[in-house]
N, C-alpha and C positions, 0 to 999 in steps of 0.2 A: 405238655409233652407227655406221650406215654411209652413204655417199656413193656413188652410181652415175656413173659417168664414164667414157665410152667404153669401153664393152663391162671396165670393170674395177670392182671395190666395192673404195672406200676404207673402210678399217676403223679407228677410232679406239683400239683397240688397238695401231698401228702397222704394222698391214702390210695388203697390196692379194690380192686373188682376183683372176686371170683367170678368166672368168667360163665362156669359151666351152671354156676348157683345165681348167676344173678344178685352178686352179694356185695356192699359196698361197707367195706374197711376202713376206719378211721380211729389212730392214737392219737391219745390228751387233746380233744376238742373241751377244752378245759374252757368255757366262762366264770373261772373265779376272780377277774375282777370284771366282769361285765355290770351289772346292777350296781355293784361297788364305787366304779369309775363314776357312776351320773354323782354321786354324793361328793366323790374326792375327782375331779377334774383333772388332778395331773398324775394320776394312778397310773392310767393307758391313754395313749392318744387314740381320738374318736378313729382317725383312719384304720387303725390296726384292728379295732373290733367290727369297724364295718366290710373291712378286709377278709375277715374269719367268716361272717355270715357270704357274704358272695362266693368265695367257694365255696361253702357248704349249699349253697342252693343252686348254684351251678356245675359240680357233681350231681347233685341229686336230678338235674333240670339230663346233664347229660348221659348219662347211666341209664337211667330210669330202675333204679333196682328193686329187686322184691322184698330184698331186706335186708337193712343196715345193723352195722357191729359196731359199737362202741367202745375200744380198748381203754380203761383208767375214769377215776373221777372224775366227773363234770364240773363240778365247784368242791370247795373244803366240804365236807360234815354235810355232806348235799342232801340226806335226807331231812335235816332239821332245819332248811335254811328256810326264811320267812321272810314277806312281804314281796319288796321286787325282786328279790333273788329268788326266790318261791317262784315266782310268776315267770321270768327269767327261763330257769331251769321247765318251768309245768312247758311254757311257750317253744323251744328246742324238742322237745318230744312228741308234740304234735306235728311239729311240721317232719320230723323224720316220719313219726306212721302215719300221714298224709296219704290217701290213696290206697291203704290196705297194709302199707310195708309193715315187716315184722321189724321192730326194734328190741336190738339186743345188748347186754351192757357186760362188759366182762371185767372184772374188779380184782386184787389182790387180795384185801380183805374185805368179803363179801358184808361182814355181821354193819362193817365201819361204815359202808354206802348207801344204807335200808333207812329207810325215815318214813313220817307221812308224806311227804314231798313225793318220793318215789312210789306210796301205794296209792296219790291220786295222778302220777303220771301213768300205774298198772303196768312200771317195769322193777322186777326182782331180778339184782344184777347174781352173775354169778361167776364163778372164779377160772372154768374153764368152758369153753364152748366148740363145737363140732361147726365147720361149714363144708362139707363134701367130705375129703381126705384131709382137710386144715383141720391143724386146732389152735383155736386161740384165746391168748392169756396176757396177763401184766403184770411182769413180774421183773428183779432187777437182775434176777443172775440170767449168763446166755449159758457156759458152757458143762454146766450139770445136769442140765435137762434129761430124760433117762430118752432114750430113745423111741421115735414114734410107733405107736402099735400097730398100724396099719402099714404095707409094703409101698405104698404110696402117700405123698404129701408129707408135712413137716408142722412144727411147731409155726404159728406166728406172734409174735410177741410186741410188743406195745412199750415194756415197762423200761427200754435200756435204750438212748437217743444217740443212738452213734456220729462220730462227729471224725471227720477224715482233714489232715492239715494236707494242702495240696501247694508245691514252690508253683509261685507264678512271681514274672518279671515286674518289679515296681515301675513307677514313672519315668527313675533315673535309673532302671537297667537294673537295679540294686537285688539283692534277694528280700522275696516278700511271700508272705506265706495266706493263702483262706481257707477258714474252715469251712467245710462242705457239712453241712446236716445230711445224711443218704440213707438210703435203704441198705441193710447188708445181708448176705446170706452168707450162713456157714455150715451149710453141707445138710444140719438138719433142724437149721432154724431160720425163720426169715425175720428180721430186726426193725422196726420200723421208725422213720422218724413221727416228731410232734407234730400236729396238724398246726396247733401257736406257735409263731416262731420265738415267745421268751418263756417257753418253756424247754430250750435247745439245751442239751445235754453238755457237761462241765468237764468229760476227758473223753480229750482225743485219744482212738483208736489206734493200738500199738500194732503195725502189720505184721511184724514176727511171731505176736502173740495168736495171730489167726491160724485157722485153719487151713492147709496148701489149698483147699477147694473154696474158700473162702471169697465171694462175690461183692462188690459194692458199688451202687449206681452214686453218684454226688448226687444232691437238689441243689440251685442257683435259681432263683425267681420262677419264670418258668419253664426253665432250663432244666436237663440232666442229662448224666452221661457216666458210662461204666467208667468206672477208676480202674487205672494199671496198676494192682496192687503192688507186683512182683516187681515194675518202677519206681514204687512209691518210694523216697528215703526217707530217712527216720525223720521226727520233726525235730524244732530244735527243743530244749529241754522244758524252757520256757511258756512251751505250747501242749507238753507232753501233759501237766497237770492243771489244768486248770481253776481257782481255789472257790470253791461252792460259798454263796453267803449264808456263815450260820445261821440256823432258825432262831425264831424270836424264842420260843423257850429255851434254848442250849443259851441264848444271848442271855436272859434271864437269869438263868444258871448260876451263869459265869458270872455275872454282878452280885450276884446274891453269896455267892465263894468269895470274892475279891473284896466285896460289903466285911 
């Protein structure tokens, strides 16, 4: 399903076309555990990563674009990864500049995503990128952004997975609530979801805290549809925070204090 919005189509497979560039948008196409999974088998189930590759070849199949954007890491430490994640990661870049496309990779810290990996794919990511009147970046904050230079277009961002609790009726009538992954805009940013769906974002979006002008399409399979923000009610509290699993170092940490 797609959505038209200033001069861009939102695509309910997760990623945006610039329309007038011929440009094709995608946050966290993350295969960090792709080559991973063949070794550990219940890491990810095969369907989810052969899920990921057919939309991304069936965007690219229907688009035809001149050149793709890569918003955030592909895998961890992606320039030093070796062997079939090497091969992995080299094999993903090819098939995006398949045909001439320009691929382009836009990172938060540029110095952390540079390896031999990515100087024999011949992409050097970088931390902000131009597509027409867009720019785009991956980064965690939305509402400090300093304002776009140019009188047209906005920020688009990658780094922040917005997640909308929306009441719908349970089985027995009961109140039941789903999160929606979506696209948001807030006036001078456009906010994108994950192209993986377990890479979905850990707090729901508080609509008071939005902007009045503040836009947000839900995704549901391959469904979407703009959310009544100004209907939206709060969620319950339950939902409001969702609690991130520490990383293995902070886990580390914390054994090593408690030790």
């Amino acid at each position: 399903m797609r959505v038209r919005f200033d001069g861009l189509i939102l695509d309910s497979r997760r990623a945006l076309f610039v329309v007038e560039r011929e440009a094709l948008i995608i946050s966290d196409l993350f295969l960090g555990f792709g080559a991973m999974r063949r070794k550990k088998a219940d890491m990810l189930p095969s369907s989810q990563h052969n899920e990921l590759w057919e939309r991304l070849l069936g965007l690219l199949q229907d688009y035809k674009p001149k050149s793709v954007a890569i918003l955030g890491d592909v895998k961890p430490n992606q320039g030093n990864v070796e062997d079939d994640e090497a091969e992995e990661l080299l094999t993903l870049f090819r098939k995006l500049g398949a045909n001439g496309r320009i691929v382009t990779q836009i990172v938060n810290q540029q110095e952390r995503a540079m390896g031999p990996v990515m100087e024999a794919a011949g992409i050097t990511p970088v931390e902000n990128h131009m597509v027409g009147s867009y720019t785009l970046m991956h980064r965690r904050k939305i509402f400090v952004y300093p304002r776009h230079e140019t009188h047209t277009g906005f920020w688009i961002n990658g780094g922040v997975h917005p997640l909308f609790a929306v009441p719908t009726p349970g089985p027995q009538n009961e109140d039941s609530w789903l999160r929606y992954p979506a696209f948001l805009y807030t006036g001078f940013a456009l906010i994108m979801p994950p192209f993986v769906s377990y890479a979905q974002g850990w707090e729901v979006m508080q609509v008071e805290r939005l902007p009045k002008q503040a836009r947000a399409w839900g995704v549901l399979g391959e469904q979407m549809k703009e959310l009544d923000l100004s209907a939206l009610p709060p969620p319950p509290e339950v939902l409001r925070q969702i609690v991130r699993p520490p990383s293995k170092i902070k886990a580390k940490h914390s054994m090593e204090e408690e030790a």
